[in-house]
C-alpha positions as CSV (number, residue, x, y, z in Angstrom):
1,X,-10.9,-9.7,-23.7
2,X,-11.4,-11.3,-27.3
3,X,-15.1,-11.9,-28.0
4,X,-16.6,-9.5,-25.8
5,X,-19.7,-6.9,-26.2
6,X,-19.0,-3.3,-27.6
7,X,-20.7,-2.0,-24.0
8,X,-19.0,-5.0,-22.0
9,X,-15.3,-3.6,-23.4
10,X,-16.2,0.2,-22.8
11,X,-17.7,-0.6,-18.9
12,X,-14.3,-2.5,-18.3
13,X,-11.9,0.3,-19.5
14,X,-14.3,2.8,-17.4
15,X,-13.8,0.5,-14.6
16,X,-10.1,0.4,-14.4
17,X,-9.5,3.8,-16.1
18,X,-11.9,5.3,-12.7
19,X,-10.1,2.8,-10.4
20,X,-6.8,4.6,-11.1
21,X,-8.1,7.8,-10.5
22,X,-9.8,6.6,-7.4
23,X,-6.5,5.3,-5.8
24,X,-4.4,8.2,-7.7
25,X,-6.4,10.9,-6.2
26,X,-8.0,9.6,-2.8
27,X,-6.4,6.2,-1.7
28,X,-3.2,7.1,-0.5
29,X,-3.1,10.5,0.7
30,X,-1.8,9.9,4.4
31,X,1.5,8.9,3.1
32,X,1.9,12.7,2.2
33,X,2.1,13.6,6.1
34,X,5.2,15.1,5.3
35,X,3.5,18.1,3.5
36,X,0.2,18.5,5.4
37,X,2.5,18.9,8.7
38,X,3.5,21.7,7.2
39,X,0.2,23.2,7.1
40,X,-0.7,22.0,10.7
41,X,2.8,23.6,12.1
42,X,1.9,26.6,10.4
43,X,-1.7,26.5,12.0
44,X,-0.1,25.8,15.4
45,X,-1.3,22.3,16.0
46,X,-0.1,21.0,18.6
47,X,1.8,24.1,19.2
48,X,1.4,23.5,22.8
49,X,4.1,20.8,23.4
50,X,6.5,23.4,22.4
51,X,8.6,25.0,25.4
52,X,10.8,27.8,25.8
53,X,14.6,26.2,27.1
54,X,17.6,27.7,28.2
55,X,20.7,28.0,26.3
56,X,24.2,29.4,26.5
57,X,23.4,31.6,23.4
58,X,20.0,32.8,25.1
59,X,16.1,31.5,25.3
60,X,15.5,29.1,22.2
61,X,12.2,26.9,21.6
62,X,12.0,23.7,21.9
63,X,9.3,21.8,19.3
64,X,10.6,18.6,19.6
65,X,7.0,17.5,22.0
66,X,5.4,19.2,18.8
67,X,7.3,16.7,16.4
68,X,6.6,13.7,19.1
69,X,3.0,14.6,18.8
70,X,2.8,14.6,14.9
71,X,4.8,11.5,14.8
72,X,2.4,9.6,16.8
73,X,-0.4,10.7,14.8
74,X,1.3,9.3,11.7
75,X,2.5,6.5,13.4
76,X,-1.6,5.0,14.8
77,X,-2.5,6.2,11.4
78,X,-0.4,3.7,9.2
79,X,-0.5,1.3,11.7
80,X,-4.3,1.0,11.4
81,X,-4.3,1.4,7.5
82,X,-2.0,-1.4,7.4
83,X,-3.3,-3.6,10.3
84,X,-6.7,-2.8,9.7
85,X,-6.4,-4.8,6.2
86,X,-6.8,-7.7,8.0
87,X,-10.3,-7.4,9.2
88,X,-10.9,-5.5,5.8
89,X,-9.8,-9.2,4.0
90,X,-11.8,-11.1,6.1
91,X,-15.2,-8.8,5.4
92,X,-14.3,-8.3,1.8
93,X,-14.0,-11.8,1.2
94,X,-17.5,-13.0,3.3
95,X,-19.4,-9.2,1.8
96,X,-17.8,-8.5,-1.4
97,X,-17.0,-5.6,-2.9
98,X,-20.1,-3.2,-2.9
99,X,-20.5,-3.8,1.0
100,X,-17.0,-2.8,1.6
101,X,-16.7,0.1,-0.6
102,X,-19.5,1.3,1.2
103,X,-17.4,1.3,4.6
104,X,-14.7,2.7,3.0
105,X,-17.0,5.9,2.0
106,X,-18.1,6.3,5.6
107,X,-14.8,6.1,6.9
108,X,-13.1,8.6,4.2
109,X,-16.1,10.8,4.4
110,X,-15.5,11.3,8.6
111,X,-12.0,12.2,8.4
112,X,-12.1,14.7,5.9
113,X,-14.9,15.8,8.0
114,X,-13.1,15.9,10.8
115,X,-9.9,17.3,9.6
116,X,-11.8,20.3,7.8
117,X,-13.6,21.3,11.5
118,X,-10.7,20.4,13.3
119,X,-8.4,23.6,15.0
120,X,-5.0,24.4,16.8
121,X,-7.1,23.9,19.9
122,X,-8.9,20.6,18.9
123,X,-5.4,19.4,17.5
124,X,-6.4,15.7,18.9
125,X,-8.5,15.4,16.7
126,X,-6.2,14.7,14.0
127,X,-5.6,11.4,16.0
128,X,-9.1,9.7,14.6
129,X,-9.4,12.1,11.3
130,X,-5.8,10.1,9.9
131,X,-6.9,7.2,11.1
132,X,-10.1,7.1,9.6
133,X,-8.8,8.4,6.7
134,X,-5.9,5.7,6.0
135,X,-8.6,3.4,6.7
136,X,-10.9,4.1,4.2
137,X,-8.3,4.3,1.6
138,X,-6.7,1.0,2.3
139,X,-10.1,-0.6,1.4
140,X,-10.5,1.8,-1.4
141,X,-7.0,0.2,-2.5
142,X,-8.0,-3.5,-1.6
143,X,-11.5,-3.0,-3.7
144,X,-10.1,-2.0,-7.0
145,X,-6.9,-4.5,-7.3
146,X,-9.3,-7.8,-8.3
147,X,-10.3,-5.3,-11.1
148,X,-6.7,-6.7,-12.7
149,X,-8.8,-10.0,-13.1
150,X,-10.8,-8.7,-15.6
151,X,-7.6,-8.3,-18.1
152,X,-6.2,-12.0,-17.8
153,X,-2.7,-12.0,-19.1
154,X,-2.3,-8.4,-17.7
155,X,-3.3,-9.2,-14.2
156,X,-0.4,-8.6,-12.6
157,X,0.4,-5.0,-14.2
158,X,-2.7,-3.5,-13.1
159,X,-2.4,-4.8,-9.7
160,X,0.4,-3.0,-9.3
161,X,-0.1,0.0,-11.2
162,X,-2.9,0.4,-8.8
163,X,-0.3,-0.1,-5.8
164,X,1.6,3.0,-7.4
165,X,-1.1,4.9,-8.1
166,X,-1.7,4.7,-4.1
167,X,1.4,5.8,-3.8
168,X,1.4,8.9,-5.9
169,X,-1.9,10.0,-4.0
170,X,0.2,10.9,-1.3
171,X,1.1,14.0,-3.5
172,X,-2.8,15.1,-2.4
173,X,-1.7,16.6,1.0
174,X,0.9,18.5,-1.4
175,X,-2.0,19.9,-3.7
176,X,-3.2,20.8,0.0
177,X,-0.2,22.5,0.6
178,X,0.4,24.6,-2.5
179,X,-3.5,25.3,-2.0
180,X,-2.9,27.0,1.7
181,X,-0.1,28.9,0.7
182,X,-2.4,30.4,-1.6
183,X,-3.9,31.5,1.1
184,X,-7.0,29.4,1.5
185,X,-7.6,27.1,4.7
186,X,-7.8,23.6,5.4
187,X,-11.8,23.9,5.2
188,X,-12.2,24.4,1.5
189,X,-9.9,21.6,0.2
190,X,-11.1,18.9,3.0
191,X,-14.8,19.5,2.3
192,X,-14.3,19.0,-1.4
193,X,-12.5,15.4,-0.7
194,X,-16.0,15.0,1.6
195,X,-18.0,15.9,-1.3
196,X,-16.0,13.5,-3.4
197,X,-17.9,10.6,-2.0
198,X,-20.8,11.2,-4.3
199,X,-18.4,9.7,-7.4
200,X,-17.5,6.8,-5.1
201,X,-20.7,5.8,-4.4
202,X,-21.9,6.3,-8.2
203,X,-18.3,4.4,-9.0
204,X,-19.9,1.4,-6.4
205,X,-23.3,1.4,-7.6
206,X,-22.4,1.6,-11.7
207,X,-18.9,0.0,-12.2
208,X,-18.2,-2.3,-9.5
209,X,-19.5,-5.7,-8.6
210,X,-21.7,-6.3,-5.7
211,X,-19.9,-9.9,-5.2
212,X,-16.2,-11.0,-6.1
213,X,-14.7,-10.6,-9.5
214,X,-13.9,-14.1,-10.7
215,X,-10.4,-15.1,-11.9
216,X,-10.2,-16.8,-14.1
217,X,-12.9,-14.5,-15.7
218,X,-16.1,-16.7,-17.2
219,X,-16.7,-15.5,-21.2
220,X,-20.0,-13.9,-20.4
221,X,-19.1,-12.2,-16.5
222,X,-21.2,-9.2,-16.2
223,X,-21.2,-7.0,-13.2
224,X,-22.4,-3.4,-12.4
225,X,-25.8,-2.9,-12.2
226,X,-26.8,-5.6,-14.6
227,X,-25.0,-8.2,-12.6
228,X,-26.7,-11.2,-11.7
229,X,-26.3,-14.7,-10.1
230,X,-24.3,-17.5,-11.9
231,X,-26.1,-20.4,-13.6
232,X,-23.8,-22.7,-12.1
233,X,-21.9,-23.0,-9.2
234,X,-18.2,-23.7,-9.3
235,X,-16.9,-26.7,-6.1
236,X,-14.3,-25.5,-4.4
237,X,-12.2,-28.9,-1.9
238,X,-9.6,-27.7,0.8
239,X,-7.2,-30.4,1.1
240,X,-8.3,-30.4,4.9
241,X,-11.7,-30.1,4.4
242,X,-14.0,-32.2,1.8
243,X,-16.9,-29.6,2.5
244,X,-18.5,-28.2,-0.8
245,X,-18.6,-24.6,-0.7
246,X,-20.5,-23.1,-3.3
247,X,-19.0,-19.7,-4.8
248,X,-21.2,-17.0,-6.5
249,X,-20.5,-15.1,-9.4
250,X,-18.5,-18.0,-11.4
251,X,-18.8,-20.0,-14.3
252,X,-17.7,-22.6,-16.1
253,X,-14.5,-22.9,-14.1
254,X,-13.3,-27.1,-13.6
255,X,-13.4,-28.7,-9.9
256,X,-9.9,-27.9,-8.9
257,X,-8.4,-28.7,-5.4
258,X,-7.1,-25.2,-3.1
259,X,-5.0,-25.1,-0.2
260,X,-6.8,-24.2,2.8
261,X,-6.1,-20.8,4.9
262,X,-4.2,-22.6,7.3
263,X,-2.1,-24.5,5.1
264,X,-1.5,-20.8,3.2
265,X,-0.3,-19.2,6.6
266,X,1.5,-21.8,7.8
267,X,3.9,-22.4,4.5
268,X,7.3,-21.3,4.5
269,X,6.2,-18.8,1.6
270,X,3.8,-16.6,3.6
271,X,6.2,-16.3,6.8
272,X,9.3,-15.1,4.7
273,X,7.2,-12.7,2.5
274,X,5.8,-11.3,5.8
275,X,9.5,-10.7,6.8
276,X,10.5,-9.3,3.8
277,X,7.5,-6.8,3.2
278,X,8.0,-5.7,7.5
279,X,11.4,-4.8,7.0
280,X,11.0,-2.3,4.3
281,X,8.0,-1.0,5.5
282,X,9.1,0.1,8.6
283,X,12.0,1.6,7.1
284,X,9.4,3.6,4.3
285,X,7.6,4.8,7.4
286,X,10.2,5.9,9.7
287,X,11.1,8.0,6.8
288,X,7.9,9.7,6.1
289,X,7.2,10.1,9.7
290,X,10.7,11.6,10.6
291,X,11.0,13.7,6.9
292,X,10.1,17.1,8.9
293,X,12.4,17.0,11.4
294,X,15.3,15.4,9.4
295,X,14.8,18.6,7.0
296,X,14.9,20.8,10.0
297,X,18.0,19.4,11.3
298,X,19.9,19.0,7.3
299,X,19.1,22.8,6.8
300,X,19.5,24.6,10.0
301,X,16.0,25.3,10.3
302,X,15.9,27.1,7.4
303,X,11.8,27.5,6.8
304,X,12.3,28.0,2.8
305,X,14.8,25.1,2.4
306,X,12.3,23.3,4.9
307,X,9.3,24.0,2.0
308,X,11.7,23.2,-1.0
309,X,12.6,19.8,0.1
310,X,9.1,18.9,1.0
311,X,7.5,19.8,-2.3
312,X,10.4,17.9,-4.0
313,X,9.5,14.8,-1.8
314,X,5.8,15.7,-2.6
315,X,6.5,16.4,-6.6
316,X,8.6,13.1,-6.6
317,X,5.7,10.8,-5.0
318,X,3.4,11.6,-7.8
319,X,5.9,9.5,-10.3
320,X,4.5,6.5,-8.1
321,X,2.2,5.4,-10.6
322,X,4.8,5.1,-13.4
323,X,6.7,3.4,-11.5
324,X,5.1,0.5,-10.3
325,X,3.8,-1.0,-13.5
326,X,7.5,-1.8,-14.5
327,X,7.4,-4.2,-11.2
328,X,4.4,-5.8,-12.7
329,X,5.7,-6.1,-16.4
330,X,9.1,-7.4,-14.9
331,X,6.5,-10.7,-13.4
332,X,4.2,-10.7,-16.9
333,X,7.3,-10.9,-18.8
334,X,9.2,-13.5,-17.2
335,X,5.9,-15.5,-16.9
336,X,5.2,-14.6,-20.7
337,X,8.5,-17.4,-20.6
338,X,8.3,-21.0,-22.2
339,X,7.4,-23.2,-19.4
340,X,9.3,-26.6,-19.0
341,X,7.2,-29.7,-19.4
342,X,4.9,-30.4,-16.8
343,X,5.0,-26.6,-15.2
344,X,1.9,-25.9,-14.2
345,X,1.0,-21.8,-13.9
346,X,1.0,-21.3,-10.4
347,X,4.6,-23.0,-10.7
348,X,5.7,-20.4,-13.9
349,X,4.0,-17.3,-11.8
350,X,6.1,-17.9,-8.4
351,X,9.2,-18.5,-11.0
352,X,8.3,-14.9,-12.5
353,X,8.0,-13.7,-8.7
354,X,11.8,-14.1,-7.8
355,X,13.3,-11.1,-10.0
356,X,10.6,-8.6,-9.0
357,X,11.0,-9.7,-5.1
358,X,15.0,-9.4,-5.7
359,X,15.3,-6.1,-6.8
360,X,12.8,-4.7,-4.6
361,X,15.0,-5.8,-1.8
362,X,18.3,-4.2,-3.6
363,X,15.8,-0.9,-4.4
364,X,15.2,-0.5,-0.2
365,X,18.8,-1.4,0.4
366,X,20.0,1.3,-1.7
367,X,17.2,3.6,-0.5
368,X,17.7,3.0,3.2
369,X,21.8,3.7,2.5
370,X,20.9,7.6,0.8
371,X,18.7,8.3,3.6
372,X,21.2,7.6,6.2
373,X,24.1,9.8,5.2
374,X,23.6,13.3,6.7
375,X,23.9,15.2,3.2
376,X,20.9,17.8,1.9
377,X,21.3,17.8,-1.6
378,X,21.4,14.0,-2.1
379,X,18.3,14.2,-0.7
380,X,17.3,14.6,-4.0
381,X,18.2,11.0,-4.8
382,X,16.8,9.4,-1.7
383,X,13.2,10.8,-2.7
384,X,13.6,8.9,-6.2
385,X,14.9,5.9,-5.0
386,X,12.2,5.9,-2.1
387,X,9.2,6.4,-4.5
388,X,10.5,4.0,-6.8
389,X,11.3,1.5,-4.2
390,X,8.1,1.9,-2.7
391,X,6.0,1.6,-6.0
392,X,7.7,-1.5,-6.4
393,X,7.4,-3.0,-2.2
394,X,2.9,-2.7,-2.3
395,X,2.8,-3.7,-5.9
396,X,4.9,-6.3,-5.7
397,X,3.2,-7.7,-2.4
398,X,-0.3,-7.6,-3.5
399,X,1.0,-9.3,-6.8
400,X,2.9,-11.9,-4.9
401,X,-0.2,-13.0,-2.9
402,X,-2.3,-13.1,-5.9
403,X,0.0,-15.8,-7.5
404,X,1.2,-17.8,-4.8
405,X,-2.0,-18.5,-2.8
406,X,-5.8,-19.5,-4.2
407,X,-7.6,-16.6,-5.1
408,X,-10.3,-17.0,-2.5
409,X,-8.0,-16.2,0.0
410,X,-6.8,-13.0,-1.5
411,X,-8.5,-10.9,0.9
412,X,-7.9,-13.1,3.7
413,X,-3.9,-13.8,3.1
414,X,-3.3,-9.7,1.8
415,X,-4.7,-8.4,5.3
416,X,-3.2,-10.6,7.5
417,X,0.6,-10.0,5.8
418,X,-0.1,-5.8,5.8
419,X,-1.6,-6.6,9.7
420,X,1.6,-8.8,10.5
421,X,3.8,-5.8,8.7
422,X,2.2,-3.1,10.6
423,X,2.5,-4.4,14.0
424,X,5.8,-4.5,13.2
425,X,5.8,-1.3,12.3
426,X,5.1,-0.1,15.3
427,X,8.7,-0.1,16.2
428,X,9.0,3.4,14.4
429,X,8.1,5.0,17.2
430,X,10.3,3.2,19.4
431,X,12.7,4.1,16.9
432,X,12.0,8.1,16.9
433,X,11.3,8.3,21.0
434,X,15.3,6.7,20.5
435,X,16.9,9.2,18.5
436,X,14.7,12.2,20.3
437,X,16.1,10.8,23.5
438,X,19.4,8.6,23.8
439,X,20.8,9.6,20.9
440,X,20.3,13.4,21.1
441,X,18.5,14.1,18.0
442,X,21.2,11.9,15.6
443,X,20.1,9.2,14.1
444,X,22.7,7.6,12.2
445,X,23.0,4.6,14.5
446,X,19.1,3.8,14.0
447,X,19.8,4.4,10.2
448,X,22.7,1.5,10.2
449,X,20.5,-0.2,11.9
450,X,17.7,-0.7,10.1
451,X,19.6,-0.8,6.8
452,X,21.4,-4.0,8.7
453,X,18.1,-5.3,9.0
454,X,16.9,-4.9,5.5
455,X,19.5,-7.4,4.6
456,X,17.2,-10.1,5.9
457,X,14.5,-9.1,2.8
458,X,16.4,-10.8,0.7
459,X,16.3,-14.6,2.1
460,X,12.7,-14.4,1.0
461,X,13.5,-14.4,-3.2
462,X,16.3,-16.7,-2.5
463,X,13.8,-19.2,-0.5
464,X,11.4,-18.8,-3.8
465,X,13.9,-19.8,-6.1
466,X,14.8,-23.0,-4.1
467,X,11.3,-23.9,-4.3
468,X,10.9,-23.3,-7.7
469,X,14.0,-25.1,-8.3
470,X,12.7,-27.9,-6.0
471,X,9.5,-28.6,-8.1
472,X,11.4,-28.5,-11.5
473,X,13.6,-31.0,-10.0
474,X,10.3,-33.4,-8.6
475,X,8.8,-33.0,-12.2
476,X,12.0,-34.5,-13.7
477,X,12.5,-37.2,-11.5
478,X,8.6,-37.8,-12.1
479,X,9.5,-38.0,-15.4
480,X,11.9,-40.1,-15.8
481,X,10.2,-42.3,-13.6
């Protein structure tokens, strides 16, 4: 940021300082479920699924239809904000950032709408509030990470201390919480997150660009409402295609040759960090869509207990945003390096990748281990772990992409991996109608399971290092050629 304007400096910290509130506050919040369930149990959503059963010891009532019924709704919710990236990517690339943010408002704006006029007896409605909801934060999320492009070296940190600020907004729904049992309803807080839009929508207008945010970043880039065209027009040549395409909003940057899309999707790279990224989100999400009933069933029913363990899940998310900026100095760091002759910085950034991607893997394994064994007080340590891990799982994706593929199909390349992920996701349902069913309410087997299959996360760092250790072997041979 060396020879920048006084006013050029302050509109840049305002920029990112507002884009961490933004994703701190509003970006994340369905991941909170577990704590505005609460609230909708005590309201008697859904209470209709619930039936009165026979047992030896008398006439008990049976909520598990109630549970099925909230876990759907979490389940279509994160599957959209995930797989809905990848229509977000394509429209953020081709309309930029103002254009999108806008969409993002709209959607936000409905389903806190919707959610604040919603009742016991409109209880379906929570189906396209969530959604809507999720939806609008994702691109909230997707909007503010090319902001790290305006801090060059630091890149990389404030991607993903924007990835764990998203994940500390799911402490929101807890706000919520501590708010009802105040005794005030669901109306007041939902139609203040409503009213909210008014700063996003100043935030668009004032301190975002209308276009792309360049990286790297031309001396004299100006966006905001004083943004204007570029004086020259930067060539960008897919190896598969010698079309010019002219980009707007960049300066000054050389002629350079970038992979195509295809050639990004169909490298060896994108395939194994869509596998490791599906397997550790589905475990994250069958754990925040099953947290409520695993609670139930670890303290008896107990309703206080119940509470406890939620607002220490709740409390413990909002360390999300301390978190993840460690995953992004571990990459800054190791790129920070010496590179070996000849390594060019796409080469020293995938190099810097490996650690980060490593222990993320060992983080879920770890995680997923905690969350199986059937013991309430190291609960305690499974919500740590989970936060951490998951801090460290979007921030180190969205960081990953940005260094291992051409910028210009950051959009593109993010929302098709989050899609991929989330329609694997979708097996967390299966996974839940499994244990409800089969397995009587237990599930330790599903838990094995899936910590089994997080084992596979970990071929991905390995497969980077080979390929990093492939190219410093080609440059020597090159270079003793």
């Amino acid at each position: 940021m060396a020879g920048l304007g006084k006013s050029s400096v302050v509109q840049r910290g305002l920029t990112f300082a507002t884009g961490l509130v933004e994703c701190l506050c509003f970006a994340g919040a369905l991941f909170g479920w577990a704590s505005l369930v609460f609230v909708l149990k005590k309201e008697d959503y859904f209470s209709s699924e619930c039936i009165n059963t026979t047992t030896a010891n008398g006439t008990d009532l049976d909520c598990s239809g109630q549970d099925e019924q909230f876990s759907l709704v979490f389940t279509i919710a994160s599957f959209l904000c995930i797989f809905m990236t990848l229509p977000s990517g394509f429209f953020f690339d081709r309309f930029g950032t103002a254009v999108s943010r806008l969409i993002a408002i709209v959607l936000y704006t409905a389903g806190t709408l919707l959610v604040a006029f919603s009742t016991a007896v409109m209880s379906n409605l929570l189906f396209p509030a969530l959604s809507f909801i999720a939806m609008g934060g994702i691109l909230f999320l997707i909007t503010n990470m090319p902001v790290g492009n305006l801090f060059g070296s630091r890149r990389s940190t404030i991607i993903t201390l924007y990835n764990g600020a998203f994940d500390s907004s799911s402490a929101l729904f807890f706000v919520i919480k501590l708010i009802y049992e105040a005794g005030i309803s669901l109306l007041p807080p939902f139609l203040f997150l409503s009213a909210c839009s008014v700063i996003h929508l100043l935030r668009t207008i004032f301190l975002m660009p209308r276009g792309h945010i360049p990286y790297p970043l031309p001396d004299d880039y100006t966006y905001g409402v004083t943004c204007g065209k570029s004086k020259t027009l930067t060539l960008h040549i897919t190896a598969n295609d010698n079309t010019e395409m002219a980009t707007e909003e960049v300066e000054d940057i050389p002629v350079k040759q970038e992979k195509s899309l295809r050639e990004c999707v169909l490298s060896r790279l994108f395939w194994l960090h869509v596998l490791w990224l599906s397997v550790m989100l589905l475990r994250h999400y069958l754990f925040i869509g099953t947290l409520n009933p695993m609670l139930q069933r670890l303290t008896e029913g107990e309703p206080s207990l119940v509470s406890r363990y939620i607002n220490a899940f709740a409390i413990t998310q909002l360390c999300g945003v301390l978190c993840a900026p460690w995953n992004g100095l571990i990459m800054d760091r190791n790129k920070g390096k010496p590179r070996a002759a000849g390594e060019s910085e796409q080469e020293a950034d995938l190099r810097s990748s490996v650690l980060s991607l490593f222990l993320t893997a060992l983080q879920c394994v770890v995680f997923s281990v905690c969350a199986t064994i059937p013991n309430l007080p190291l609960q305690y340590f499974t919500f740590v772990i989970q936060v951490i891990n998951r801090s460290f799982l979007f921030g180190g994706n969205a960081a990953f992409i940005s260094v291992a593929f051409p910028p210009c199909h950051f959009g593109k390349l993010y929302g098709l991996v989050m899609a991929l992920s989330a329609v694997f996701s979708l097996l967390q349902y299966a996974c839940f109608a499994l244990v409800n069913g089969p397995l009587d309410g237990d599930p330790l087997y599903v838990n094995i399971a899936l910590t089994l299959l997080i084992l596979f996360a970990f071929i991905h760092p390995l497969s980077v290092y080979l390929h990093c250790r492939s190219l410093a072997s080609k440059r020597a041979i090159n270079a003793s050629s």
